[in-house]
C-alpha positions as a LaTeX table, in Angstrom:
\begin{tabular}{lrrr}
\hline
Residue & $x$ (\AA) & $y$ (\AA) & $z$ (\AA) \\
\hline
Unk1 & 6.48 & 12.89 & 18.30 \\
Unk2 & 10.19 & 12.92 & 19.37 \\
Unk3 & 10.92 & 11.84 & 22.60 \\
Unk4 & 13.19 & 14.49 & 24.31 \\
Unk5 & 14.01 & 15.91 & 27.67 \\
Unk6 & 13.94 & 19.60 & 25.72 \\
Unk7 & 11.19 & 21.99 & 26.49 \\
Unk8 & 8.76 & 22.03 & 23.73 \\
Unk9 & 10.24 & 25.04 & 22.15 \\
Unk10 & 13.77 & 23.96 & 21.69 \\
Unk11 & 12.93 & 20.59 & 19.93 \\
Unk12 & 14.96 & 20.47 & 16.64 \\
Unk13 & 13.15 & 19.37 & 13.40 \\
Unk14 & 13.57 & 19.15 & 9.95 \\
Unk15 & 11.09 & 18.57 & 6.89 \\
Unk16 & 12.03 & 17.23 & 3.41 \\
Unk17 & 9.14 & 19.07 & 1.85 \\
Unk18 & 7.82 & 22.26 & 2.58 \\
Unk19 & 4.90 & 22.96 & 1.25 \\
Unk20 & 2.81 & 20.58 & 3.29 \\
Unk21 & 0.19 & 20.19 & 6.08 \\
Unk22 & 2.93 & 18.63 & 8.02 \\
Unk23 & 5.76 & 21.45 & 7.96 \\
Unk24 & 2.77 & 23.67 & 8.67 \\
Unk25 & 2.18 & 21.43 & 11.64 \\
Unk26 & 5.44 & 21.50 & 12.74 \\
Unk27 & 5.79 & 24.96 & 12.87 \\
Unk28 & 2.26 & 25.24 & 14.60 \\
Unk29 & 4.31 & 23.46 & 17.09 \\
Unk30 & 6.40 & 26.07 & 17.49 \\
Unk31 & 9.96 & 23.89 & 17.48 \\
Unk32 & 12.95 & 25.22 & 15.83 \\
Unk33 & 13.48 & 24.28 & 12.13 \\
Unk34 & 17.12 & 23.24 & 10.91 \\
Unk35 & 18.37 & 22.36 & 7.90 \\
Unk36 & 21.78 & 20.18 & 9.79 \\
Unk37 & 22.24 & 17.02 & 8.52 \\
Unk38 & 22.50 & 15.17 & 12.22 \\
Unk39 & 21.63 & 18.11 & 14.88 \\
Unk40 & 17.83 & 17.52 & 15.37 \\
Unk41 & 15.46 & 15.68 & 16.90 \\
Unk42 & 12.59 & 14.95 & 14.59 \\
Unk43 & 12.78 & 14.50 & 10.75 \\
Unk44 & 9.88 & 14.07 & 8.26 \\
Unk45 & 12.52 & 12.99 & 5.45 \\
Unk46 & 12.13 & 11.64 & 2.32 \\
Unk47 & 13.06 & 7.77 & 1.27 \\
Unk48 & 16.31 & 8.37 & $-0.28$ \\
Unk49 & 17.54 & 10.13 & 2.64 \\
Unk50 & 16.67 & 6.30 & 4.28 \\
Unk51 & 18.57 & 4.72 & 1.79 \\
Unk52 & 22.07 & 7.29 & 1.65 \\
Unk53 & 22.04 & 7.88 & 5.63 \\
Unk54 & 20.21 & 5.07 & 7.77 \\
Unk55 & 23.35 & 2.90 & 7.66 \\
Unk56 & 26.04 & 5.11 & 7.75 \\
Unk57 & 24.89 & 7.04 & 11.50 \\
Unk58 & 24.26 & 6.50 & 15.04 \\
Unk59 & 21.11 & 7.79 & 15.72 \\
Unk60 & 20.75 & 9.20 & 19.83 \\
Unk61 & 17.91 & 7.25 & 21.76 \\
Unk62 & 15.61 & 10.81 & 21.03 \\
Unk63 & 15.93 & 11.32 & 17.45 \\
Unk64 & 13.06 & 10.21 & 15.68 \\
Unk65 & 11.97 & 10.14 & 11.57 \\
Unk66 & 9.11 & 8.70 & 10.08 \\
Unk67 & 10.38 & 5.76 & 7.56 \\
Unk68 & 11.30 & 2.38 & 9.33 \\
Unk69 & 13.75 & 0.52 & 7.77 \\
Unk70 & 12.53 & $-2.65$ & 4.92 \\
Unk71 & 9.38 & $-0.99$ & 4.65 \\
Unk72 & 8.38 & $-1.66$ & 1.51 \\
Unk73 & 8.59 & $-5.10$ & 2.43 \\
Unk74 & 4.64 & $-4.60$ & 3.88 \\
Unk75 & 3.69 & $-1.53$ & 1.06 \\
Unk76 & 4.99 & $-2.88$ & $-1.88$ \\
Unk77 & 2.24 & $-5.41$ & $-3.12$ \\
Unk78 & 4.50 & $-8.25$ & $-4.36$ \\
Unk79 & 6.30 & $-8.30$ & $-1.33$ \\
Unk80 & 2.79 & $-7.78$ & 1.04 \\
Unk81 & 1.81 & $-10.72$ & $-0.58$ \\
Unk82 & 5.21 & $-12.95$ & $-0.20$ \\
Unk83 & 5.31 & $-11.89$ & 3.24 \\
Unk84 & 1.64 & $-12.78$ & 4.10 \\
Unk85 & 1.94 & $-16.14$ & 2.37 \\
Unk86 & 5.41 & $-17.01$ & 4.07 \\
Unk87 & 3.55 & $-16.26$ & 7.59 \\
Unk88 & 0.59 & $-18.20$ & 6.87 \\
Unk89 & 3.50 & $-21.18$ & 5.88 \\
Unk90 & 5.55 & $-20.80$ & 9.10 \\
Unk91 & 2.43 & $-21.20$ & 11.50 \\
Unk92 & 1.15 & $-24.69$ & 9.09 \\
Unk93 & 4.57 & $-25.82$ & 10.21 \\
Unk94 & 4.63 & $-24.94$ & 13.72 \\
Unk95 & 0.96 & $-26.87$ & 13.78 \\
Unk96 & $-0.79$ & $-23.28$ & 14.80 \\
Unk97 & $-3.43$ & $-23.87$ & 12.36 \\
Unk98 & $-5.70$ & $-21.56$ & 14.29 \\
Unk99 & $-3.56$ & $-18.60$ & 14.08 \\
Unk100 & $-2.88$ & $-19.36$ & 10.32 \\
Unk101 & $-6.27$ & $-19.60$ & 9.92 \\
Unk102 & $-6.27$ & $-15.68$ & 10.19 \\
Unk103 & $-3.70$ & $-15.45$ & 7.25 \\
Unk104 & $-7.02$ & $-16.71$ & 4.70 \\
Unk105 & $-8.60$ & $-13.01$ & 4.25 \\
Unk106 & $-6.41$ & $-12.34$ & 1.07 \\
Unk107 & $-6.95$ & $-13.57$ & $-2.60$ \\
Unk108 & $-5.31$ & $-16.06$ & $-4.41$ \\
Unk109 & $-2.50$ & $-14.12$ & $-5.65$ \\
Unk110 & 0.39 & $-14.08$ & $-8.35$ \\
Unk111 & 3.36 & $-12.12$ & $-8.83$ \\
Unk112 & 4.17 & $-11.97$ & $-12.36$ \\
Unk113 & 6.17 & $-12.13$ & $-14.53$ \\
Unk114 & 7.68 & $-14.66$ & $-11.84$ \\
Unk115 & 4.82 & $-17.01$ & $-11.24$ \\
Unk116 & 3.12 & $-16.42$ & $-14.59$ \\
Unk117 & 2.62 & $-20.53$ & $-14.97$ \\
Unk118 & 1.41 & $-20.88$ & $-11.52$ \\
Unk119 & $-1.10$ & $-18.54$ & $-12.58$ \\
Unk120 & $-1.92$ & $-19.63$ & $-15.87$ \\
Unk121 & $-2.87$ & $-23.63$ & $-14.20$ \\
Unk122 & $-5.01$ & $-21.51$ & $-11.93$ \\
Unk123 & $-7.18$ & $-19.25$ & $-14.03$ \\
Unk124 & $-8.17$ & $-22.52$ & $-16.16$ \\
Unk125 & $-9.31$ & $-24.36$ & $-13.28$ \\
Unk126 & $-11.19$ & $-21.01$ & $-12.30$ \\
Unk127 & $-11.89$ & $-19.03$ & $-14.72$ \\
Unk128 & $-13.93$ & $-15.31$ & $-14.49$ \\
Unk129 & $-12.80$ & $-11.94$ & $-13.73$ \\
Unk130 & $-9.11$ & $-11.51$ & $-12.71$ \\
Unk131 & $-7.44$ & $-8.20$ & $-11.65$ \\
Unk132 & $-4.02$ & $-7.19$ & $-12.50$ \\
Unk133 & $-2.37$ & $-4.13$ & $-10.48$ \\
Unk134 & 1.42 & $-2.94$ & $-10.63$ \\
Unk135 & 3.04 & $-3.52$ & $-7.24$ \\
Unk136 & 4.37 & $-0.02$ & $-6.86$ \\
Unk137 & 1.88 & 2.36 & $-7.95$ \\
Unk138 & $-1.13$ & 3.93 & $-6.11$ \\
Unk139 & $-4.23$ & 5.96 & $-6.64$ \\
Unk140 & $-5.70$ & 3.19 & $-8.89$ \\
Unk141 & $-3.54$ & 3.68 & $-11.57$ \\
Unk142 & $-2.05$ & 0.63 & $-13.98$ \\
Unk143 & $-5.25$ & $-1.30$ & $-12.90$ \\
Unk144 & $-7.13$ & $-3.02$ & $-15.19$ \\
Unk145 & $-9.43$ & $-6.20$ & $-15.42$ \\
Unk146 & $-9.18$ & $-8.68$ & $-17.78$ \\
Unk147 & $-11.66$ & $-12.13$ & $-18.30$ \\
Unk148 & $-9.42$ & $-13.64$ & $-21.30$ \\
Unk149 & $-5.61$ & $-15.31$ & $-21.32$ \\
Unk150 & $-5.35$ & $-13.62$ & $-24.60$ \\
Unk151 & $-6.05$ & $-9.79$ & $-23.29$ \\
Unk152 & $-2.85$ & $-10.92$ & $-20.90$ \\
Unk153 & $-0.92$ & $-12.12$ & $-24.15$ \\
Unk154 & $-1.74$ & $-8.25$ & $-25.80$ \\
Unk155 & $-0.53$ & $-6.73$ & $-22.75$ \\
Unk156 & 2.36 & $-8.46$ & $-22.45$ \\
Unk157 & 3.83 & $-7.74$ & $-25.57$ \\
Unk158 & 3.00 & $-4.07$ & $-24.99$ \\
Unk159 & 5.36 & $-4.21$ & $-22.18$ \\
Unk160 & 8.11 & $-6.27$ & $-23.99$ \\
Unk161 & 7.27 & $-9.16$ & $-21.04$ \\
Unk162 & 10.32 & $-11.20$ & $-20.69$ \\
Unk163 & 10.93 & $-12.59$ & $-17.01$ \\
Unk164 & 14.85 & $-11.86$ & $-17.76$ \\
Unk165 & 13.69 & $-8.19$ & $-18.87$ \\
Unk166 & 14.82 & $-5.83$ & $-16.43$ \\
Unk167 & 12.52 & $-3.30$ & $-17.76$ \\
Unk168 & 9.66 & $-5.13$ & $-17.61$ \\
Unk169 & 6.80 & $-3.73$ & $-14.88$ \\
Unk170 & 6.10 & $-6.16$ & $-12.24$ \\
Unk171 & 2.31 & $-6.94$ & $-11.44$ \\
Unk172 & 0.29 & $-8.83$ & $-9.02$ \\
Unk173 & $-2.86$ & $-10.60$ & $-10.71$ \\
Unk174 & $-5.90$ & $-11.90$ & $-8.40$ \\
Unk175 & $-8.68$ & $-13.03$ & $-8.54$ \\
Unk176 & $-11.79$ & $-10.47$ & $-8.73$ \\
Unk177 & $-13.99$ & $-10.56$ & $-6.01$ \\
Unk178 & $-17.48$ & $-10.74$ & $-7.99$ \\
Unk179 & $-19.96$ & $-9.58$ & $-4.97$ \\
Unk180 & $-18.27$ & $-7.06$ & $-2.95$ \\
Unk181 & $-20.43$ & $-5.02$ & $-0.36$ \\
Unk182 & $-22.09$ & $-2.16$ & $-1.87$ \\
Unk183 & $-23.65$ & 0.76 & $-0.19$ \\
Unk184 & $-26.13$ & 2.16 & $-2.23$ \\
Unk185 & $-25.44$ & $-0.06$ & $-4.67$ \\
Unk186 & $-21.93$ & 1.18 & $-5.40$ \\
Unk187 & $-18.30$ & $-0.20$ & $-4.61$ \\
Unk188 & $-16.57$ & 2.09 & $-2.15$ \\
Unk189 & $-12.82$ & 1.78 & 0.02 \\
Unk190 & $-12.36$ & 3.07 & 3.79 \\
Unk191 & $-9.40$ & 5.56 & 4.18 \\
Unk192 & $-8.29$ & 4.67 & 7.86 \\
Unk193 & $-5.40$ & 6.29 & 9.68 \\
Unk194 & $-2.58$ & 4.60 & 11.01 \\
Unk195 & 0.66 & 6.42 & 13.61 \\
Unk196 & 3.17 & 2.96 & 13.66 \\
Unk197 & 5.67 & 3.89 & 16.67 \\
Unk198 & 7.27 & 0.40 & 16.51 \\
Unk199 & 6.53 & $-3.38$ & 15.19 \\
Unk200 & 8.44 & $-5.62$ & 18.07 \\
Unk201 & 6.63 & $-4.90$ & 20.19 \\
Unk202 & 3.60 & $-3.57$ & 17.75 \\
Unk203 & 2.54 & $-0.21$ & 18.95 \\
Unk204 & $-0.19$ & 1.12 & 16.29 \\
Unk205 & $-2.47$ & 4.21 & 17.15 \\
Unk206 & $-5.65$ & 4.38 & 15.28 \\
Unk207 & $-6.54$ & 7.81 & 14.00 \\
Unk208 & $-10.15$ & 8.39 & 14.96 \\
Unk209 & $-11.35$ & 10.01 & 11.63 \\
Unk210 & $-11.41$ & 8.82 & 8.09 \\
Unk211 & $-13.52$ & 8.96 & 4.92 \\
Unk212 & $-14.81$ & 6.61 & 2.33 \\
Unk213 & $-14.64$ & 6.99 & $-1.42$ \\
Unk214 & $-17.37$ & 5.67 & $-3.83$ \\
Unk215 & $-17.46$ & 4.82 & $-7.41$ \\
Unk216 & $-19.13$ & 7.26 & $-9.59$ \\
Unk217 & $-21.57$ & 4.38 & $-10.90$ \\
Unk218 & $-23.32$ & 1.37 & $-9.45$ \\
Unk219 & $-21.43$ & $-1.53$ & $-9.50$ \\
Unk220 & $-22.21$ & $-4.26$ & $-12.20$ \\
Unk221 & $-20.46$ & $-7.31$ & $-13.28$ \\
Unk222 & $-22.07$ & $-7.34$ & $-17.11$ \\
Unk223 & $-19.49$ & $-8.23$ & $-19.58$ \\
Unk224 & $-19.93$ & $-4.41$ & $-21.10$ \\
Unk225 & $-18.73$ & $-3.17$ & $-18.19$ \\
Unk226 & $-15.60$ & $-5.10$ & $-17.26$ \\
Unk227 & $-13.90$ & $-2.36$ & $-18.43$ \\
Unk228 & $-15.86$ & 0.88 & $-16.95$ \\
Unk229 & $-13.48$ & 1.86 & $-14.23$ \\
Unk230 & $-16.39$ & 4.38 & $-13.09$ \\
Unk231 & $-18.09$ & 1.01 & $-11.68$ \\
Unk232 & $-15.22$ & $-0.52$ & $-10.35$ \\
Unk233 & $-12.39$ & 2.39 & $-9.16$ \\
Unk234 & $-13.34$ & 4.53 & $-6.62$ \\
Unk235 & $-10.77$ & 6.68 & $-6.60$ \\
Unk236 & $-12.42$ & 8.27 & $-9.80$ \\
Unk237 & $-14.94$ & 9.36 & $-7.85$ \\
Unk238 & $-15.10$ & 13.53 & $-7.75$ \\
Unk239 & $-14.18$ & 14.67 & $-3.67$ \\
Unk240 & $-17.08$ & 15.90 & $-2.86$ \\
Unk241 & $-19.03$ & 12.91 & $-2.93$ \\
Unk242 & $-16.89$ & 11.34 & $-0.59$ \\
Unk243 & $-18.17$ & 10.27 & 3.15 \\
Unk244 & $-16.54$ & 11.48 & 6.27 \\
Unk245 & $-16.85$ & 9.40 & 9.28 \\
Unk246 & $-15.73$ & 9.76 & 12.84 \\
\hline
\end{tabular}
């Protein structure tokens, strides 16, 4: 992990939280723990430590911790989105039209409340199943699909929608992919592991194990069960139906 000259059992670290696998793992390394705020040379932090520190200290070449900087630019799924589409835009222009070719794997997407027309125009020229998800949760939660403008209209004035609305929750809305692959019949989402060292130059490593998670039902698109998230969310589904692969 941190790239040092120090023997293995001098190499400073600290660890936000610790009560996890990877303070255990850590330890099982046998470095020294420190609670300083700048004398070590690995930290597992948390984000706000990002936010109060990053730009305020020099970090040495061999101090390492495990946020980069913008990153929510790529998790956030408003931003994913922007970012993919502004790509896809910038290689058009440049006449790559093979490598933006690459860029067509996602949806059509909106972020709302900020392109709520945009979307409106497009779910009457296609009209179906849509999905709506919050762009900063996970776990499946705040997800819900919808087949009606007006179930849109209810939920927005449960949430007090106003674009100028600070407190209103932002969303991304796309549209629902109708015949997914099924295995056994059921929906089901890959859990793959990913160590980022750097992104110019990319340097990815690809964990070797991972799991998949299926839905506690078989998937159906009847109109009664739009709304069954046991067809459609697998992350209901109980652990121990879950698939390892290596």
């Amino acid at each position: 992990m941190a790239q040092t000259k120090l023997s293995k059992n001098t190499i400073k670290f600290r660890c936000f939280w610790k009560t996890t696998t990877i303070y255990e793992v850590l330890k099982g390394r046998q470095w020294l723990e420190t609670e300083s705020e700048l004398d070590w040379d690995f930290f597992w932090s948390n984000v706000g430590w990002m936010y109060e520190f990053f730009d305020h200290i020099h970090l040495a070449d061999h101090q390492r911790f495990n946020h980069f900087r913008n990153y929510y630019e790529l998790t956030r799924k408003d931003f994913l989105i922007k970012n993919l589409k502004r790509m896809k835009k910038i290689l058009e222009k440049e006449d790559k039209l093979e490598e933006a070719a690459n860029y067509n794997f996602f949806l059509q997407t909106y972020a709302l409340p900020a392109e709520y027309g945009l979307f409106v125009e497009e779910f009457k020229k296609t009209p179906g199943v849509w999905i709506m998800k919050p762009v900063g949760k996970a776990r499946g939660r705040g997800i819900f699909l919808f087949t009606r403008l007006n179930q849109i209209s209810e939920w927005k004035k449960d949430h007090r929608w106003k674009s100028e609305n600070p407190q209103v929750e932002n969303y991304i809305v796309q549209k629902y992919i109708e015949s997914p692959y099924l295995i056994g019949g059921k929906k089901f989402d890959l859990r793959i592991y990913v160590l980022v060292l750097s992104y110019a130059p990319l340097k990815a490593y690809l964990y070797r194990s991972g799991f998949a998670r299926f839905t506690n039902a078989h998937f159906s698109m009847k109109k009664e069960d739009i709304a069954n998230k046991l067809v459609h969310d697998s992350f209901l589904v109980r652990f121990e139906t879950a698939a390892y692969f290596i």
